[in-house]
C-alpha positions in Angstrom: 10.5 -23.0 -4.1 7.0 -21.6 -3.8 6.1 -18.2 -5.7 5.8 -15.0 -3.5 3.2 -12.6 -4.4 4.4 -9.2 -5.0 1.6 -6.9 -3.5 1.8 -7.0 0.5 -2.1 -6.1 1.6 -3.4 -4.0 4.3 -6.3 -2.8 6.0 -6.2 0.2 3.5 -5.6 -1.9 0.3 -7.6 -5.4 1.1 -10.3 -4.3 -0.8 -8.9 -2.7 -3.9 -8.1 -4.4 -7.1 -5.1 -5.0 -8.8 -5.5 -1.9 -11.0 -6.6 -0.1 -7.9 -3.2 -0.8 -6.0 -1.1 -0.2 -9.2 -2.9 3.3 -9.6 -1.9 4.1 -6.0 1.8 2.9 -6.3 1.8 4.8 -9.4 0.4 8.6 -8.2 2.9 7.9 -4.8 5.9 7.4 -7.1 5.2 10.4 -8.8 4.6 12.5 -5.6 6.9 15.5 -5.1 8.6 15.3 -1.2 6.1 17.4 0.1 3.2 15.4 -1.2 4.2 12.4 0.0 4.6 14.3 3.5 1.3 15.2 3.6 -0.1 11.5 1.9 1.8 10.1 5.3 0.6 12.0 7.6 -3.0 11.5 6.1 -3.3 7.8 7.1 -4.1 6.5 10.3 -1.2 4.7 11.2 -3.3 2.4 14.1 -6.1 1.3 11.1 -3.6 0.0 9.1 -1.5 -3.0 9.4 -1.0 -6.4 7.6 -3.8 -8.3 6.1 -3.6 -12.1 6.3 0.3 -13.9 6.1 3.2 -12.2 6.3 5.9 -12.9 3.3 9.5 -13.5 4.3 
């Protein structure tokens, strides 16, 4: 069975580097309920979206 990579890229995160993602997954699970309120409603929701194949 072939290995499935555990990082799922989009628009926002393409770009960014491992570090980079783990940084971000870091500071969100370490956001109080309101701060994570106000990270969500921070993104554009329609400039987001998969980048390349989808993982099943």
């Amino acid at each position: 069975m072939a290995e499935q990579s555990k990082d799922i890229f989009s628009e926002h995160t393409k770009e960014m580097t491992s570090e980079q993602r783990t940084e971000l997954q870091e500071k969100v699970s370490n956001m109080t309920e309101e701060e994570l309120k106000e990270f969500r409603n921070s993104l554009d929701p329609d400039s987001m979206g998969f980048f390349g194949e989808e993982c099943v």
